[in-house]
C-alpha positions as CSV (number, residue, x, y, z in Angstrom):
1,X,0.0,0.0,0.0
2,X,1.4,3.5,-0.7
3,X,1.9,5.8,1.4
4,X,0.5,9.2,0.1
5,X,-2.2,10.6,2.4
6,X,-4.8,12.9,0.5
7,X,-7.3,15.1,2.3
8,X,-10.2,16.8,1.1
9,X,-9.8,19.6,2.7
10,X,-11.8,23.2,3.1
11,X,-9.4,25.3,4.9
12,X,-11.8,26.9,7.1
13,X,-13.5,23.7,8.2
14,X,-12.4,23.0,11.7
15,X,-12.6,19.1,11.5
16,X,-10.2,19.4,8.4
17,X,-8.3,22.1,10.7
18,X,-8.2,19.2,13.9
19,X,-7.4,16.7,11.4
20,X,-4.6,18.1,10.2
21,X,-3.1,19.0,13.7
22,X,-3.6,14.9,14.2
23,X,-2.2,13.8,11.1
24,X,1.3,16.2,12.0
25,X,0.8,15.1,15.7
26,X,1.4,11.6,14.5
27,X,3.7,12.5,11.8
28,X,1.8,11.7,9.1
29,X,2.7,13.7,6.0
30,X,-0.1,14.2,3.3
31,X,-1.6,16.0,0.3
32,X,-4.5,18.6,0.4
33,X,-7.1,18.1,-2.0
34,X,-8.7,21.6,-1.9
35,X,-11.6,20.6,-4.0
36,X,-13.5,24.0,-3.5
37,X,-10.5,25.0,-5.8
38,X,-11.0,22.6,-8.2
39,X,-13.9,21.1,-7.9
40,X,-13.9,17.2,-8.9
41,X,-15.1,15.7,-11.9
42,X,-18.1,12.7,-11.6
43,X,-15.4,10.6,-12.4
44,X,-13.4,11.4,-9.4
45,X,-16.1,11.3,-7.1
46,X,-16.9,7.9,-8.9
47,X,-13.4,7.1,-7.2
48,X,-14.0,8.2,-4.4
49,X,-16.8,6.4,-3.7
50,X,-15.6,2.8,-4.5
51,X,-12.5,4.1,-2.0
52,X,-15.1,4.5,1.1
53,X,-17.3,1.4,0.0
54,X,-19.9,3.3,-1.0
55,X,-22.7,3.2,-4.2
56,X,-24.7,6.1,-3.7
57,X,-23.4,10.4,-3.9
58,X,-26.4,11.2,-1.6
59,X,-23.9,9.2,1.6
60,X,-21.0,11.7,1.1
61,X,-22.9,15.1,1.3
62,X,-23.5,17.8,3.1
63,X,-27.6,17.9,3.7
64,X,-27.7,21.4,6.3
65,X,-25.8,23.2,3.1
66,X,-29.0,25.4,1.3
67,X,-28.3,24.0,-2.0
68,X,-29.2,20.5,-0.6
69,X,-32.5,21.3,-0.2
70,X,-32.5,24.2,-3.2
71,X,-31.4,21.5,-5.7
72,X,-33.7,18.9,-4.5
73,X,-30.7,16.4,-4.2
74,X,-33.2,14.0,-3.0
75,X,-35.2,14.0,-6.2
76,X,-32.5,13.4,-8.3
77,X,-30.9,10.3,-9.7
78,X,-27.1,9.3,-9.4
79,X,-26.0,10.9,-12.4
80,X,-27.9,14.0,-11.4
81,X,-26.4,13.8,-7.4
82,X,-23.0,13.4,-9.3
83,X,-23.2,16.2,-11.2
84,X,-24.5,18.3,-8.2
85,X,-21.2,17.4,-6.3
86,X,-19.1,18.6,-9.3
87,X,-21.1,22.0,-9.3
88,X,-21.4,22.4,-6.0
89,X,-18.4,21.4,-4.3
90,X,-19.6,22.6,-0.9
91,X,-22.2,19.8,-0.5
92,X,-19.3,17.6,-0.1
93,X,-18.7,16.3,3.1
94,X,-15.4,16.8,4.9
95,X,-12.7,15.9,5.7
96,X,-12.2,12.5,3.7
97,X,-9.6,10.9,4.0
98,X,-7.6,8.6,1.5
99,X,-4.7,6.4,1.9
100,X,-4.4,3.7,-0.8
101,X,-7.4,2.3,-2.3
102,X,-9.2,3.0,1.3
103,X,-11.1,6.1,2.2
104,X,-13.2,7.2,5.4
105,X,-15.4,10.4,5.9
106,X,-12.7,11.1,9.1
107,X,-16.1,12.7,11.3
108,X,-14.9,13.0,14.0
109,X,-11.6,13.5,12.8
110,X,-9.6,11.1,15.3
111,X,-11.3,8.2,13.1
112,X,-9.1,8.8,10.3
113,X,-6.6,7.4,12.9
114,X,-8.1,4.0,12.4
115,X,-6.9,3.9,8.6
116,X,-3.2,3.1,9.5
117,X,-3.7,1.1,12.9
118,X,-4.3,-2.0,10.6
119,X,-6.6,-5.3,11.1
């Protein structure tokens, strides 16, 4: 398994803030993936989503963000969620964390700890 360490991050989110303070606390080096900044492509969040073990967009957002409710993300099919997260990166939940081929929404952020403790 690799070593790289990506993190969605949002610089002012204060769980990616405390994450990051663990990560350095336990000398963990890794990679910001400001996706605010560049927000990802469906195929990305396709990625991700195999990573974390997971089928459906709706389980890695944000539903208290207005454009949750304004887009009617509920209503809408996967292709439709997908393309939601790509123009609205802020319904993306944070931080995530991925190490390998794994990934984990790291809420609270000490659970991204349990990543590279092993079986």
């Amino acid at each position: 398994m690799t070593d790289r360490i990506t993190v969605w991050f949002h610089s002012t989110c204060s769980k990616c803030r405390t994450l990051k303070g663990l990560l350095e606390e336990h000398q963990r080096d890794f990679e910001p993936r400001y996706y605010l900044d560049a927000p990802p492509a469906p195929e990305e969040i396709e990625t991700l989503l195999d990573q974390l073990g997971m089928s459906d967009p709706i389980e890695i957002m944000r539903r208290k963000e207005r454009a949750f409710t304004e887009l009617g993300i509920e209503g809408l099919d996967r292709a439709g969620r997908l393309q939601a997260l790509q123009e609205h990166p802020e319904l993306l939940e944070r931080p995530i964390v991925v190490w390998g081929d794994q990934a984990l929404v790291a809420r609270p952020p000490e659970k991204a700890l349990e990543l590279f403790e092993g079986p």
